[in-house]
N, C-alpha and C positions, 0 to 999 in steps of 0.2 A: 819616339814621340811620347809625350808626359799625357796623361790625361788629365782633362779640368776633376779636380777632385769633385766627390757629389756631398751637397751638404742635406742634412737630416737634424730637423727642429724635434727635440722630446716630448715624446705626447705624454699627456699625463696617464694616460692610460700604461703606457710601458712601465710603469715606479710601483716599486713595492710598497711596502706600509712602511718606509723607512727613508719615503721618498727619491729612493735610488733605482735606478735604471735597475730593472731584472737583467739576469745574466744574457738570458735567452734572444733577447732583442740585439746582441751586438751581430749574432749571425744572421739573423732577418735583413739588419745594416747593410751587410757584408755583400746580402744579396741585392738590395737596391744598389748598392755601389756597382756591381757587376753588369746590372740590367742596364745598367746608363753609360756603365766601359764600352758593353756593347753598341750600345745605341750609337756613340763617340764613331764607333769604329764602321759604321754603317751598314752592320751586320745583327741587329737588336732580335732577340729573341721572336718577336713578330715575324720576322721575315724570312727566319731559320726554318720557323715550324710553315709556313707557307711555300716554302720548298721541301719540304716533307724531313725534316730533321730536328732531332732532339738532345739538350746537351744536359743530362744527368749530373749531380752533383755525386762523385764516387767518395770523397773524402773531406772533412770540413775540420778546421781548429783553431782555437782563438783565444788567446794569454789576457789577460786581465791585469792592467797595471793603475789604473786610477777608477773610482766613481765619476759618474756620470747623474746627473736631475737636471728634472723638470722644472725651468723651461730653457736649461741652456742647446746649442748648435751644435754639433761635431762636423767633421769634414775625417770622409770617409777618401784615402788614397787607392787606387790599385794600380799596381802591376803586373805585368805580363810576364811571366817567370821564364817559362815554358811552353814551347808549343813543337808536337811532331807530327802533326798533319789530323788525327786523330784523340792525342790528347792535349789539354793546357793546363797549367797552374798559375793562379793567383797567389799574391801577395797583398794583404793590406793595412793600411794603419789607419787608429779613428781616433782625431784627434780631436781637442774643445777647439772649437771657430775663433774664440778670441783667446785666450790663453796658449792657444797650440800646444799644450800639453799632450803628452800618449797617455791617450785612457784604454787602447787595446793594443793588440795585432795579431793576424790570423792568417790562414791558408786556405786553397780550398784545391781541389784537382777535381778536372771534369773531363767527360767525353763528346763524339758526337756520333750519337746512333741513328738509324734511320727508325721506320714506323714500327717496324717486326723487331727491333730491341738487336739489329745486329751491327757492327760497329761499320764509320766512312770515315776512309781516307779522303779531307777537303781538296787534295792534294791531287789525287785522282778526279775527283766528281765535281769539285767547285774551285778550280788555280786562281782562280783572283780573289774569291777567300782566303786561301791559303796564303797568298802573299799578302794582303791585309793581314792578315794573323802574324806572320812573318816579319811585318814590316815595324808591327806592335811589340815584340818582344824584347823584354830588357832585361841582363841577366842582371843577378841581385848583386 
């Protein structure tokens, strides 16, 4: 299954003195994009931490290939790399909304812990998460 990509308007807050997107905001992106993959998949971070579970970002990185200003759109992709019950990896590309040009792409790899910071298998503790997660993954 593809996700609706999430799209993100440039505030003009994000722009340097050069009017360009700071570098910093594409991984902010990355993470809206994430928060709404989740959401897609009926598993959104609300719901996680309301079942007493937390998904850490353990590693994040993100290639720069075009600029980005205020006030154009991107459409932020992700996919589901990876997932073993325990860990996942994303994939993403952020692209101009009307040009569809690549102005990035990145990674990120996450966990899911519980409240004391020790790590669940969805697999054991939540199997219909697990196969939602499961059912999400698309190799690259």
């Amino acid at each position: 299954m593809q996700f609706v990509p999430y799209r993100h308007k440039v505030q003009y807050y994000e722009t340097d003195t050069m009017k360009i997107v700071h570098h910093s905001n594409y991984v902010r992106w990355m993470e809206e994009a994430r928060v709404d993959m989740l959401e897609q998949m009926g598993i959104g971070y609300d719901v996680m931490e309301q079942e007493g579970i937390l998904s850490p970002v353990l590693s994040v990185s993100c290639t720069y290939k075009a600029m980005t200003r205020f006030p154009e759109t991107v459409e932020i992709s992700v996919r589901l790399v990876r997932y073993t019950g325990v860990k996942f990896d994303l994939a993403y590309e952020i692209r101009g909304a009307k040009e569809r040009d690549l102005r990035s792409f990145g990674e990120s790899a996450h966990c899911f812990i519980d409240q004391s910071g020790k790590p669940i298998s969805l697999k054991k503790k939540f199997p219909v998460w697990d196969e939602i997660f499961r059912s999400h993954t698309q190799a690259p």
